[in-house]
TISEGU-359953 format. One record per residue (C-alpha): residue number from 1; x, y, z; residue in one letter. Coordinates in nm, 2 decimals, padded with zeros to 4 digits. Last residue first. Example, Ala and Ser with C-alpha at 12.3 -4.5 7.8 and 13.67 -1.06 7.14 Angstrom:
<pts>
{2, {01.37, -00.11, 00.71}, "S"} {1, {01.23, -00.45, 00.78}, "A"} 
</pts>
This chain:
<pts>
{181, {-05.48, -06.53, 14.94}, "X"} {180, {-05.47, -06.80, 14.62}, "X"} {179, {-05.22, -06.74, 14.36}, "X"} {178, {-05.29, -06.76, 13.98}, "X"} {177, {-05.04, -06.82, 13.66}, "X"} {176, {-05.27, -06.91, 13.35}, "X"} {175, {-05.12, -06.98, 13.04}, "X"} {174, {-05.34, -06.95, 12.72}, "X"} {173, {-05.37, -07.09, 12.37}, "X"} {172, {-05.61, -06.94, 12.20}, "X"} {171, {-05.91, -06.98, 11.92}, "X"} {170, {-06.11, -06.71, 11.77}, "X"} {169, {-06.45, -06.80, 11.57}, "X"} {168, {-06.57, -06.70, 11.26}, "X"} {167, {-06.93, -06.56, 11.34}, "X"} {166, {-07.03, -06.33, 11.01}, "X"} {165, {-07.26, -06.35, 11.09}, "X"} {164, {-07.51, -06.28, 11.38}, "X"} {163, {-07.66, -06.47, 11.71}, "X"} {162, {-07.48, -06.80, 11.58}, "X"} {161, {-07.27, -06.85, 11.92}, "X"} {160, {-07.11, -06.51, 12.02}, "X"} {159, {-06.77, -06.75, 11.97}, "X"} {158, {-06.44, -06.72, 12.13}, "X"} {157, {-06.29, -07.04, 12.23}, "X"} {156, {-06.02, -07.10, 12.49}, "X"} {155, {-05.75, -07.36, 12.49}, "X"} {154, {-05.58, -07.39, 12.86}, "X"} {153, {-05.27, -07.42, 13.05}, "X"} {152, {-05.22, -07.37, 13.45}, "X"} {151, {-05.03, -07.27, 13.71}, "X"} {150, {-05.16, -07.23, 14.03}, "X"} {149, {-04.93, -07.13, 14.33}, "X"} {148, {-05.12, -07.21, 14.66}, "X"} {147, {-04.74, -07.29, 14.85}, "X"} {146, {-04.88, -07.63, 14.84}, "X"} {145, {-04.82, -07.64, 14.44}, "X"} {144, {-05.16, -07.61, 14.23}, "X"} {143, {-05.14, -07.76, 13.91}, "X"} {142, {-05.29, -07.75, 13.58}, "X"} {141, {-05.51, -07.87, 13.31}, "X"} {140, {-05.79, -07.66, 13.08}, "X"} {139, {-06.10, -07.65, 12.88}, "X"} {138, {-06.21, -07.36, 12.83}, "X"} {137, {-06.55, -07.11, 12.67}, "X"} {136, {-06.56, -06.75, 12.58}, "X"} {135, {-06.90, -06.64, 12.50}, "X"} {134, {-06.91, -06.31, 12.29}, "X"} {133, {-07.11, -05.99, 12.28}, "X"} {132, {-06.93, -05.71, 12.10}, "X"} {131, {-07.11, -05.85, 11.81}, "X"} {130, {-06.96, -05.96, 11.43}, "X"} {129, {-06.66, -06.17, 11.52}, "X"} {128, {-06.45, -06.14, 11.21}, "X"} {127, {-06.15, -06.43, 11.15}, "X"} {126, {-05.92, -06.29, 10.81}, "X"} {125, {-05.62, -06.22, 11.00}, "X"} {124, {-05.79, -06.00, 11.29}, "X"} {123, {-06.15, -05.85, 11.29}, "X"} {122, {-06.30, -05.85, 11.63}, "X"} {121, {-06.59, -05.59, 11.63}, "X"} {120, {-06.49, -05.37, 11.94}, "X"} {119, {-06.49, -05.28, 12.34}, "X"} {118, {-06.53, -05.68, 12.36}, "X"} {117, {-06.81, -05.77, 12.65}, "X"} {116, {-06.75, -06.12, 12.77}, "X"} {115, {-07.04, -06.41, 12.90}, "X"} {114, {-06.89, -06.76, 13.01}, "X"} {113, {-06.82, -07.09, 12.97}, "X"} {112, {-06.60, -07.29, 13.20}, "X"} {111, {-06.40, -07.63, 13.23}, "X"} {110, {-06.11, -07.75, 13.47}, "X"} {109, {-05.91, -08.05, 13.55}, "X"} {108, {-05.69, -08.05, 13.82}, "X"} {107, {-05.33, -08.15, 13.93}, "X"} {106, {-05.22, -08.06, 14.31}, "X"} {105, {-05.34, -07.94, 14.60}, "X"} {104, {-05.71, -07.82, 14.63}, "X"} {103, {-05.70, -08.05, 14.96}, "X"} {102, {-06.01, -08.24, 14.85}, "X"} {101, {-05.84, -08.25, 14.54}, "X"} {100, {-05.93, -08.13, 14.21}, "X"} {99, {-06.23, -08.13, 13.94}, "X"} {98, {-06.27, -07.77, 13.83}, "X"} {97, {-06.63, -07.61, 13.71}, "X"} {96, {-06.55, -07.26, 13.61}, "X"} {95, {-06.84, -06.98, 13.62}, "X"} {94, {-06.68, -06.69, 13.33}, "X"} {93, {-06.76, -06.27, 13.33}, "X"} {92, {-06.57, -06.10, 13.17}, "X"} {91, {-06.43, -05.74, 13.05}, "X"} {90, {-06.26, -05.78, 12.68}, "X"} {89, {-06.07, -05.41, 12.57}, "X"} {88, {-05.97, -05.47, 12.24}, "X"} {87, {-05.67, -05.30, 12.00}, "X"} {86, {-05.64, -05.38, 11.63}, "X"} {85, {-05.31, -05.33, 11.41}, "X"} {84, {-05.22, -05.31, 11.07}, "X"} {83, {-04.87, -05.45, 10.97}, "X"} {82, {-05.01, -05.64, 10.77}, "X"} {81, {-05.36, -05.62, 10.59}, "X"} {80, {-05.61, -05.88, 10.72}, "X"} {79, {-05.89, -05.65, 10.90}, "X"} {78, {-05.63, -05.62, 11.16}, "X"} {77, {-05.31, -05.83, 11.08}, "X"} {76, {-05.17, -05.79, 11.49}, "X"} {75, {-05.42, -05.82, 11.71}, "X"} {74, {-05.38, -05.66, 12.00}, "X"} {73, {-05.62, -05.79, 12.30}, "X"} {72, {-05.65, -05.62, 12.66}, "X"} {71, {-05.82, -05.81, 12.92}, "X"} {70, {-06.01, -05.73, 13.23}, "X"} {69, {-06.12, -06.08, 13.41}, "X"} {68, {-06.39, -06.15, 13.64}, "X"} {67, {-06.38, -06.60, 13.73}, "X"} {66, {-06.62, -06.75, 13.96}, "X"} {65, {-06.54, -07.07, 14.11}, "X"} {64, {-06.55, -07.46, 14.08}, "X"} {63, {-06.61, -07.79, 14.29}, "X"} {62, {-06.59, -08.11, 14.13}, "X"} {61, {-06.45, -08.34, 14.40}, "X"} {60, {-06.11, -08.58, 14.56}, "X"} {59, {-06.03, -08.76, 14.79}, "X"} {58, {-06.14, -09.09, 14.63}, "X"} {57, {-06.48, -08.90, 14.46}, "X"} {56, {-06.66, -08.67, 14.57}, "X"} {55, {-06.93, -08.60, 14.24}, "X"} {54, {-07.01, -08.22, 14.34}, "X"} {53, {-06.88, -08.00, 14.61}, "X"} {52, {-07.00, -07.65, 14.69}, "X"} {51, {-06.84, -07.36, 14.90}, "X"} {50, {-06.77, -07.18, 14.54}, "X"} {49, {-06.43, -07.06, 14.50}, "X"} {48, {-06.36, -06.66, 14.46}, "X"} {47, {-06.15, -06.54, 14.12}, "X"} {46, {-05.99, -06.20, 14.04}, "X"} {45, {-05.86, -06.18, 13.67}, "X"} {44, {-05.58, -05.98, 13.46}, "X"} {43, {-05.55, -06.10, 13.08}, "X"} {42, {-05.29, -06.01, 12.86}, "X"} {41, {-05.39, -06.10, 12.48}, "X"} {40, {-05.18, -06.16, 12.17}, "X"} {39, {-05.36, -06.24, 11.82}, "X"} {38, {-05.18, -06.36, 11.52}, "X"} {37, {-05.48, -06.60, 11.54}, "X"} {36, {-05.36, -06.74, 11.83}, "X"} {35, {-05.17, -06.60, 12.18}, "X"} {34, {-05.30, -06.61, 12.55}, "X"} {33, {-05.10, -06.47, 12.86}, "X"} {32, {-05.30, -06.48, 13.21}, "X"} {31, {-05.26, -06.35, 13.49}, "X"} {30, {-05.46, -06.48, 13.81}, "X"} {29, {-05.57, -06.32, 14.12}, "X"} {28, {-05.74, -06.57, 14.46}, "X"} {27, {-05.99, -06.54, 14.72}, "X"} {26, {-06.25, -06.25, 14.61}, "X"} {25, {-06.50, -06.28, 14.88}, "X"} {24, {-06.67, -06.62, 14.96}, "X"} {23, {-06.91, -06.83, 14.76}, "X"} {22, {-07.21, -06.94, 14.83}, "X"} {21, {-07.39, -07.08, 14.50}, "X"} {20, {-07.77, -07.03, 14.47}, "X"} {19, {-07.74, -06.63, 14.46}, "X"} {18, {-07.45, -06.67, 14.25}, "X"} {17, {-07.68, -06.91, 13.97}, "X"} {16, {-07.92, -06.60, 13.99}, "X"} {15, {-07.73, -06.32, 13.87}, "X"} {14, {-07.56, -06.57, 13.63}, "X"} {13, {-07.90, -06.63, 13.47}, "X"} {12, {-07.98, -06.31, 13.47}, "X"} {11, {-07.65, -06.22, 13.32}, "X"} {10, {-07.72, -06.42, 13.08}, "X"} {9, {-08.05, -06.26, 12.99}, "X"} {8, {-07.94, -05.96, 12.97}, "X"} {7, {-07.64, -06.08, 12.73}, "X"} {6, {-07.95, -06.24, 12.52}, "X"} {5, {-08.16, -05.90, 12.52}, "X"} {4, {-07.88, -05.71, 12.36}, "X"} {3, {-07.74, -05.96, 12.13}, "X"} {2, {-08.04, -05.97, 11.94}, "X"} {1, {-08.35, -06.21, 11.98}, "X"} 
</pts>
């Protein structure tokens, strides 16, 4: 199966998880500001919250939204010389499950996988990703002030999960700054 075929799939599959999850119009925007690898990424995203509630629990739920980012990547040791730079469009595509307050105030957990389309091969300080494929996958913490200010901090993984080598893997660091409308 090539990269192809599985990103149709996926979106598929994402095609038809929407269709089974209400969800209102576009509800919040985020930036985001991620760094590893010698690799610097700015990250734009829009976000709308599913009207579903899993696990309630004392006031509080696992609930979750859709997240569309546009990012722009530079890497800066491309194909491991220095000095040498690589630049990456990233559009995508990511359903985020977050466990948070009834009132979506205050602390929450959050995890998401998703699909992303990289305008290029990644190939930064000796870590290759060999498909413009990838699934980008977080775990991440953060807050939401009563003024609907989100701020958050995450790892992310970038991985197109075994469909060709070489398959390195990028991991980052990222703050998330969103505000709800």
């Amino acid at each position: 199966m090539n990269a192809n075929t599985i990103f149709k799939i996926l979106a598929l599959a994402n095609a038809l998880i929407a269709v089974h999850s209400p969800a209102r119009a576009v509800d919040s925007g985020s930036l985001e500001l991620a760094s590893g690898n010698k690799t610097h990424i700015v990250r734009f995203g829009a976000q709308w919250k599913w009207d579903r509630q899993w696990l309630r629990f004392n006031d509080a739920h696992l609930g979750g939204y859709w997240d569309l980012t546009l990012s722009k990547w530079r890497g800066d040791r491309f194909r491991n010389v220095d000095d040498s730079t690589q630049r990456i469009i990233d559009i995508g595509l990511t359903p985020v499950f977050r466990f948070q307050r009834d009132d979506l105030q205050g602390p929450y957990v959050e995890a998401g996988i998703g699909a992303h389309y990289l305008s290029r091969h990644y190939d930064n300080n000796g870590k290759r990703l060999s498909t413009n494929f990838q699934f980008g996958d977080h775990l991440g913490i953060g807050y939401v002030f009563p003024n609907k200010l989100d701020v958050g901090l995450k790892v992310q993984h970038f991985s197109n999960g075994g469909i060709k080598e070489p398959n390195n893997g990028v991991n980052l660091a990222v703050v998330r700054v969103s505000y709800a409308f």
